[in-house]
C-alpha positions, 0 to 999 in steps of 0.5 A: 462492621464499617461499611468499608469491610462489608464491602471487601468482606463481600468482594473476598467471598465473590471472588472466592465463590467466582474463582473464574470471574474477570474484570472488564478491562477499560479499552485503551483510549484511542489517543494512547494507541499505537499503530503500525502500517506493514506493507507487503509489496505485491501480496497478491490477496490469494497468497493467504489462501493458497500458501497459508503462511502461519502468522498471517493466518493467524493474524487474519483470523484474530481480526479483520481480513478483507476479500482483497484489497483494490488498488488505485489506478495505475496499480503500481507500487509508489502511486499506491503506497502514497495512496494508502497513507493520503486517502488520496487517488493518483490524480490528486496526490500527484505520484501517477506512476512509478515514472512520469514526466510533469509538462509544467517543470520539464521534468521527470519523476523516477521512484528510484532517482534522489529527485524523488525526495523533491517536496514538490512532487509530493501533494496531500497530506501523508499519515505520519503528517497528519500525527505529528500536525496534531501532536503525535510522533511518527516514525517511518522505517521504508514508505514511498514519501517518507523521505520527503519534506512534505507540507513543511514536515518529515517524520519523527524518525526515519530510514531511508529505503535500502534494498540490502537491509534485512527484514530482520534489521527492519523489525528491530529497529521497529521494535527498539523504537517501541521499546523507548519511554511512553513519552518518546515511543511513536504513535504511528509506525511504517514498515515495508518489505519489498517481496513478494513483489521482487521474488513474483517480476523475477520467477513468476507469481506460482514459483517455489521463488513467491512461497519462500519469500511470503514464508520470509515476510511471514516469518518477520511478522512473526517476530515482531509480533512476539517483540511486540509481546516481549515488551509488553505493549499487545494492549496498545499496539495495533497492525494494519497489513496491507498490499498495494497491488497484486501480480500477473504472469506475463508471456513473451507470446504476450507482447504489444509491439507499439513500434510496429503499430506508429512511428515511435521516434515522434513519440515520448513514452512517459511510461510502459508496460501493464499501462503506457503513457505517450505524449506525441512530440508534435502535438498531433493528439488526435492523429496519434489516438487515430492511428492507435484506436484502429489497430487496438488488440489485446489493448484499449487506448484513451484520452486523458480527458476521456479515460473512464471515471472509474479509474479517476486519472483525468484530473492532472497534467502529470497524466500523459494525453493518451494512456493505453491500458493491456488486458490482463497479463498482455506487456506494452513495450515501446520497441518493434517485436524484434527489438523487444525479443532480444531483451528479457521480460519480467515473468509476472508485473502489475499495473492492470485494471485494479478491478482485476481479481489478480491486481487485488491486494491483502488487508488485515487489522489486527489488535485490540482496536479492532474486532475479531475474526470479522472477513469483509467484502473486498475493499478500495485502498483509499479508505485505509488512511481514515481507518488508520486517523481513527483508529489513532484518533486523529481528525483526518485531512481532507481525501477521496475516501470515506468511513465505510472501512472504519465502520467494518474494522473498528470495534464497537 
């Protein structure tokens, strides 16, 4: 007998002896791995626990599930979305708020106006660059910059935020780009919804409202992960589900009437509510901090230069020269008390201090890239961009965050 049938003959009797032995399969490089960033619009971390949607559930216990996740400061939607896929804090990528006005252009940034799309609002550089700079593709279906020429560069394939788009069209179009041929199929994916957050501003953060749009997203992420598996790619693909901030009920009795405080008609309001962002028309910086700082209840006010490093909102001039932060479920409104009792405020918003337990967001990592049935302590957003490079194998650009997430998430 050759050598060659002595070794089939004794792997035919293993394999009959061991009917239940397996064959370690390779682990797929990272460089051929897909992953896609879902984010969940203010999925407060403690929907998971109190509402125990089945595919999330399922997805946390499979992989990785933070405690929370820390939003950057201000914890608002377009500053941590951009955040999340720059590793970047606000003051450095420069998206400060979900509206601010730039002293240098004498110009406004609103998140929902077409001159958001300028190139020059955008600084860092997002992940679906980094891909594409280092020969990967990348398609964004919703993400705050992804419209956006940045750095010279647009994602792979894109579409532009539509509020009137159903999260079924959303996971279908995700799932027909990964259904193409290896060699034109993404390497990265962005895919975002806009609840919980909607359903938590209009009816409250415990109404029937949140738990039936946390069973609508859940019920999309269901479908594509069993898209996923229809097509056969569970072996390459890869989720990361994240949130950019949480939410907290709000109170008509909890109202900061800055108009019954000074003399609003010399102040511009860069921005308000949780957070209020003010630039006195005539310059007198120091006269208006006085005026605040002797009358703050149920609010703190800082100088920029002055705002507590925690929170890194110094270093930019997009940031107004006096920031008020309300404590937690306290409105700043720019109005008197009566002006603002004729208007109809939000039930829930964020926006506060992200060291909140209820600004916390959710993070899980889920697939094969990753270790499992693993619950890490509560975790800063900004080190989600150096999980995702790493996990895709990328040589990330420069950021403010570090390896600590990728060293907890990724498998050994």
């Amino acid at each position: 007998m050759t050598n060659l049938r002595r070794a089939l003959a004794l792997g035919l009797i293993i394999i009959s002896t061991f009917p239940s032995a397996t064959i370690a399969v390779q682990p797929v490089p990272a460089t051929n791995r897909i992953v896609i960033l879902v984010s969940l619009d203010g999925f407060r971390w403690d929907y998971l626990p109190k509402l125990q949607p089945p595919n999330l559930t399922r997805l946390a216990a499979e992989g990785v599930r933070a405690k929370r996740l820390i939003p950057t400061f201000p914890s608002l939607t377009f500053p941590n979305h951009y955040t999340l896929v720059t590793g970047l804090y606000p003051e450095h990528h420069g998206i400060v708020g979900n509206n601010f006005y730039d002293p240098n252009r004498k110009t406004n940034f609103n998140a929902f106006n077409a001159g958001a799309n300028e190139s020059h609002w955008w600084g860092g550089e997002p992940i679906w660059a980094t891909a594409i700079n280092q020969g990967r593709s990348a398609n964004c279906m919703f993400w705050p910059g992804s419209q956006t020429e940045i750095g010279g560069i647009r994602p792979t394939e894109w579409q532009p935020f539509n509020k009137k788009t159903t999260f079924t069209e959303c996971v279908d179009t995700v799932l027909g780009w990964l259904q193409q041929p290896a060699d034109k199929r993404p390497s990265f994916v962005t895919l975002y919804f806009h609840e919980p957050d909607s359903a938590a501003h209009h009816d409250g953060v415990a109404s029937p409202q949140v738990a039936e749009a946390v069973a609508f997203v859940d019920n999309a992420l269901g479908r594509l992960t069993a898209g996923i598996q229809q097509l056969k790619l569970e072996d390459l693909v890869n989720l990361v589900i994240v949130s950019d901030h949480g939410m907290a009920d709000l109170s008509p009795d909890r109202v900061i009437a800055l108009g019954d405080l000074v003399d609003m008609s010399k102040v511009q309001t860069d921005f308000s509510g949780a957070t209020a962002g003010l630039r006195p028309l005539d310059g007198g910086v120091d006269a208006l901090y006085a005026a605040l700082k002797k009358k703050e209840k149920h609010f703190r006010v800082y100088r920029r230069e002055k705002m507590p490093s925690r929170l890194h909102f110094r270093a930019n001039d997009r940031i107004p020269p006096l920031v008020l932060i309300a404590d937690e479920g306290w409105f700043i409104t720019p109005r008197t008390a009566e002006d603002q009792a004729k208007r109809t405020l939000l039930k829930a918003t964020h926006g506060f201090d992200p060291q909140l337990t209820s600004m916390g967001g959710i993070f899980i990592a889920s697939g094969p890239a990753f270790r499992q049935g693993v619950t890490i302590p509560a975790v800063e957003n900004i080190h989600v961009y150096n999980l995702l490079c790493a996990t895709l194998g990328l040589q990330a650009a420069a950021n403010d965050g570090d390896d600590r997430l990728t060293k907890k998430v990724l498998a050994k």
